[in-house]
Backbone as ProteinMPNN parsed JSONL, in Angstrom:
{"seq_chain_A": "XXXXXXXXXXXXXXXXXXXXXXXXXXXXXXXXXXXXXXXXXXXXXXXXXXXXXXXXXXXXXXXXXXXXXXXXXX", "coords_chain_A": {"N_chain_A": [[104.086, 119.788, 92.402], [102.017, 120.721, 94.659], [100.338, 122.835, 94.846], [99.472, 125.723, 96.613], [97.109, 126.156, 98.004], [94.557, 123.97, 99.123], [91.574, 123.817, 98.925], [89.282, 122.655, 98.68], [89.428, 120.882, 100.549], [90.22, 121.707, 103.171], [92.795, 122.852, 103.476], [95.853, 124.575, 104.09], [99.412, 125.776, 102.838], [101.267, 123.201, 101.527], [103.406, 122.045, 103.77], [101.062, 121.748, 105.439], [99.519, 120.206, 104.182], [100.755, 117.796, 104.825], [101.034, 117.493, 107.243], [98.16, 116.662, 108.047], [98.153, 114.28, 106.69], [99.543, 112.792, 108.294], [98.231, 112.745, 110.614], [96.48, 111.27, 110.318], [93.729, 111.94, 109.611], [93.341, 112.276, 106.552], [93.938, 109.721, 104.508], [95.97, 107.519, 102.355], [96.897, 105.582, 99.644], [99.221, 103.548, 98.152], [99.157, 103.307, 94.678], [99.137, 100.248, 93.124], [101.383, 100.277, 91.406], [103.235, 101.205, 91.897], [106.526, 101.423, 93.265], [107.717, 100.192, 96.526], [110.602, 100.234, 97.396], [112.015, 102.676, 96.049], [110.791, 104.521, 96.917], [111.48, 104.393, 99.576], [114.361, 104.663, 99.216], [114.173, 107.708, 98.125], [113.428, 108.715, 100.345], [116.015, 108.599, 101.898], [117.89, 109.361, 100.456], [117.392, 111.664, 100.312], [117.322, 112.129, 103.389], [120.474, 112.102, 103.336], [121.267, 114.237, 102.831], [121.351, 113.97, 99.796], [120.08, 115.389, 97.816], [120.472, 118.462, 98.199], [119.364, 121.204, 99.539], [117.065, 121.199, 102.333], [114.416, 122.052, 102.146], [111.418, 123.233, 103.083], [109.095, 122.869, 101.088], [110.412, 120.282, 100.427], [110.792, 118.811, 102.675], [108.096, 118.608, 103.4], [107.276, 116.761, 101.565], [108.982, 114.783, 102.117], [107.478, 114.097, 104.143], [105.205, 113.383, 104.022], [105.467, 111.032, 102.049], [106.694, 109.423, 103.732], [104.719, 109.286, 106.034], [102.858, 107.437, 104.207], [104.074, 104.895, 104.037], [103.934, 104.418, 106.665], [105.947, 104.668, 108.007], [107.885, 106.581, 111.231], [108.343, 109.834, 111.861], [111.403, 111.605, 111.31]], "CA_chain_A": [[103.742, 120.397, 93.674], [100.263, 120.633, 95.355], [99.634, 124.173, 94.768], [98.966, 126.836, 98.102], [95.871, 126.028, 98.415], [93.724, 122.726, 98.963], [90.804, 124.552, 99.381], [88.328, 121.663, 99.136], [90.357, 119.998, 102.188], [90.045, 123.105, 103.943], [93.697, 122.744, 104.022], [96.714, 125.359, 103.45], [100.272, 124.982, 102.167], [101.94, 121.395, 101.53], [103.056, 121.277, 104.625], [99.691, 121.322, 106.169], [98.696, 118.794, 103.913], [101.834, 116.417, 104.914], [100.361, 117.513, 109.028], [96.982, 116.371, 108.09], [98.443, 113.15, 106.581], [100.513, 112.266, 109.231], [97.588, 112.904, 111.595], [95.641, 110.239, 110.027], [92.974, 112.523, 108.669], [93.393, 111.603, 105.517], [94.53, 107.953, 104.451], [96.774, 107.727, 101.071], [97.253, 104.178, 99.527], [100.293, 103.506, 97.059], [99.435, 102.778, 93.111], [99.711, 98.985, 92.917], [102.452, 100.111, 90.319], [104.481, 102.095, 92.981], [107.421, 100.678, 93.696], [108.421, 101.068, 97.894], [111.443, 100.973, 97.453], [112.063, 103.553, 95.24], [109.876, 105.514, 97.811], [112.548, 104.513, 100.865], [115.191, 105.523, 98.369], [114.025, 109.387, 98.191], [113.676, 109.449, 101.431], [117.228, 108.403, 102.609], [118.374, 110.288, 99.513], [116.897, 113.434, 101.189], [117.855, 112.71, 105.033], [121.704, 111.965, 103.241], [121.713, 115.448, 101.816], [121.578, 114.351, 98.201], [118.782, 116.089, 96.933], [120.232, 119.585, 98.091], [119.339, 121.771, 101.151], [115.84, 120.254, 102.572], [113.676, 122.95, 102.342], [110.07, 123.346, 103.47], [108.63, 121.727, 100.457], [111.076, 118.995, 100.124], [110.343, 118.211, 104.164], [106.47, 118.002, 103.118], [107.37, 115.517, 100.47], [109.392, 113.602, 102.558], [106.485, 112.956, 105.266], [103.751, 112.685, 103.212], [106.063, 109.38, 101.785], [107.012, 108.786, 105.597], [103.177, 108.509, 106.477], [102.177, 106.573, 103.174], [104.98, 104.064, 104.377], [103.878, 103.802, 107.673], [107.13, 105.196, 109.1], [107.841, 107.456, 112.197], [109.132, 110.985, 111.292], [112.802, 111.276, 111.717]], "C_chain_A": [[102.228, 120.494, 93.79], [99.641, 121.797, 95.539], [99.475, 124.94, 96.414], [98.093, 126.43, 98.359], [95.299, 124.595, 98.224], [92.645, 123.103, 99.01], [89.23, 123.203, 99.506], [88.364, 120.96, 100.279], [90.098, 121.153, 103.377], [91.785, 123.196, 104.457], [94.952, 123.828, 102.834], [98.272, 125.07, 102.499], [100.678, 123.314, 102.481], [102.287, 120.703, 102.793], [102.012, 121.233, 105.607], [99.221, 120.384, 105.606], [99.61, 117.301, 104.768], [101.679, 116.405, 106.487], [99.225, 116.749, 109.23], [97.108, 114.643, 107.462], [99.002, 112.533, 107.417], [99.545, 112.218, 110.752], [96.742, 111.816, 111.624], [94.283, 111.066, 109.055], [92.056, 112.226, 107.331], [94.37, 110.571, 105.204], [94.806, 108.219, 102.821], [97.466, 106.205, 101.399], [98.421, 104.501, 98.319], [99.553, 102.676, 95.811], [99.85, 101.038, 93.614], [101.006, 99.056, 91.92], [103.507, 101.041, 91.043], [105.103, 101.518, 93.523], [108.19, 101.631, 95.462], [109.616, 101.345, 98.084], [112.491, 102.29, 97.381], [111.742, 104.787, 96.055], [110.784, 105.711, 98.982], [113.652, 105.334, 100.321], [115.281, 106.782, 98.305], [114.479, 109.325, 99.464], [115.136, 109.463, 102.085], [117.882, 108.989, 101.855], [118.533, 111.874, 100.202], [117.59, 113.605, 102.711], [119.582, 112.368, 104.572], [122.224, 112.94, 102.725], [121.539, 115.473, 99.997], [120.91, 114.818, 97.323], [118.943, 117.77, 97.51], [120.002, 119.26, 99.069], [117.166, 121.316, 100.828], [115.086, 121.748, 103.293], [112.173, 123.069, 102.531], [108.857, 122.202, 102.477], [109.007, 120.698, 100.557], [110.831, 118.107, 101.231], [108.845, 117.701, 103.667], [106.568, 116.712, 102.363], [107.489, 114.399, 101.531], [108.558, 112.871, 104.106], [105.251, 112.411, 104.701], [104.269, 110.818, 102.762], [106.189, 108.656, 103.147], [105.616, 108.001, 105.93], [102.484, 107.528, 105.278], [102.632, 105.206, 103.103], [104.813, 103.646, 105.932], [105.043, 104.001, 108.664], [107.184, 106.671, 110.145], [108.873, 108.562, 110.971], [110.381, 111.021, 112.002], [113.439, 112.843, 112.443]], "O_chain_A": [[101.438, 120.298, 92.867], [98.618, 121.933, 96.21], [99.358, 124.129, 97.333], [98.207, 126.137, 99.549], [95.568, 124.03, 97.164], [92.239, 122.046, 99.493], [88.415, 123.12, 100.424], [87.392, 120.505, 100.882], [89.711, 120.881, 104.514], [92.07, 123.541, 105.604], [95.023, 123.906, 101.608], [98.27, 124.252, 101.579], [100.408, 122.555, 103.413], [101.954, 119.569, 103.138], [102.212, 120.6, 106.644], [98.505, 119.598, 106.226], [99.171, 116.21, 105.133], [102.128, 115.428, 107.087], [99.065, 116.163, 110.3], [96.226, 113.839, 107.76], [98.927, 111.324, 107.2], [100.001, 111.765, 111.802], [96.272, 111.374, 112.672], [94.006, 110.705, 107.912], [90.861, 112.048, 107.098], [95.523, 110.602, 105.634], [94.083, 108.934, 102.127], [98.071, 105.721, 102.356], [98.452, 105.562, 97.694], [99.376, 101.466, 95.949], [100.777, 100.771, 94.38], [101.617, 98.023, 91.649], [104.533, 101.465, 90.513], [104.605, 100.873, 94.446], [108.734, 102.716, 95.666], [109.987, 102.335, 98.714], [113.329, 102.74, 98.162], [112.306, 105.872, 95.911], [110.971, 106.835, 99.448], [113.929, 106.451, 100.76], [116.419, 107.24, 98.405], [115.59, 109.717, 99.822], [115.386, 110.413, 102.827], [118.868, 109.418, 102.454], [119.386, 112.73, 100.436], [118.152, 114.595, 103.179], [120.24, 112.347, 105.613], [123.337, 112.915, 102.199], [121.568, 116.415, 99.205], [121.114, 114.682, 96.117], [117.942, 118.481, 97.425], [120.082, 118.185, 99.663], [116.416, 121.214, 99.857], [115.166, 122.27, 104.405], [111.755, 122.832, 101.398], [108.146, 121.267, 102.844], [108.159, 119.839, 100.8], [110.666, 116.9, 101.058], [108.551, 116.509, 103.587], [105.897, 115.72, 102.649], [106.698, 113.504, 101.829], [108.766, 111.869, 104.791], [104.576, 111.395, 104.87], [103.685, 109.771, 103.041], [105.815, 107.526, 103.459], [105.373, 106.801, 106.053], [101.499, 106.874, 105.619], [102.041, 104.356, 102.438], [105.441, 102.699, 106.406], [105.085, 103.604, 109.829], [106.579, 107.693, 109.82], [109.588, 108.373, 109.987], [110.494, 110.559, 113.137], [114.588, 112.899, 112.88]]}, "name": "protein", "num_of_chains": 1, "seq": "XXXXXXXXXXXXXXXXXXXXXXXXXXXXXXXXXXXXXXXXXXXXXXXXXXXXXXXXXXXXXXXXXXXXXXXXXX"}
């Protein structure tokens, strides 16, 4: 997790960071060793229920991957 605070960002919890990513803001490239699929995988994992009830963090996760993928939020 990404801690409460970003405080160098001037930015608050996670999901403010995953607002400020999705805003463009800040730009986040994938690891040449990051596999996308793997990355689509969570996410359809998550909007299929199987990771549990989709709670505040778990939403941040899953846009921060959304916007690092270039996909619309669902």
């Amino acid at each position: 997790m990404l801690g409460d605070d970003i405080t160098e960002l001037g930015i608050g919890p996670v999901d403010n960071l995953a607002d400020t990513i999705a805003s463009g803001e800040i730009e986040l490239d994938l690891a040449e060793t990051q596999d996308t699929d793997k990355l689509q995988e969570l996410v359809e994992l998550a909007e299929n229920g199987e990771l549990g009830e989709i709670d505040a963090e778990l939403e941040a996760q899953i846009e921060v991957i959304r916007s690092i993928l270039g996909e619309k939020s669902k």
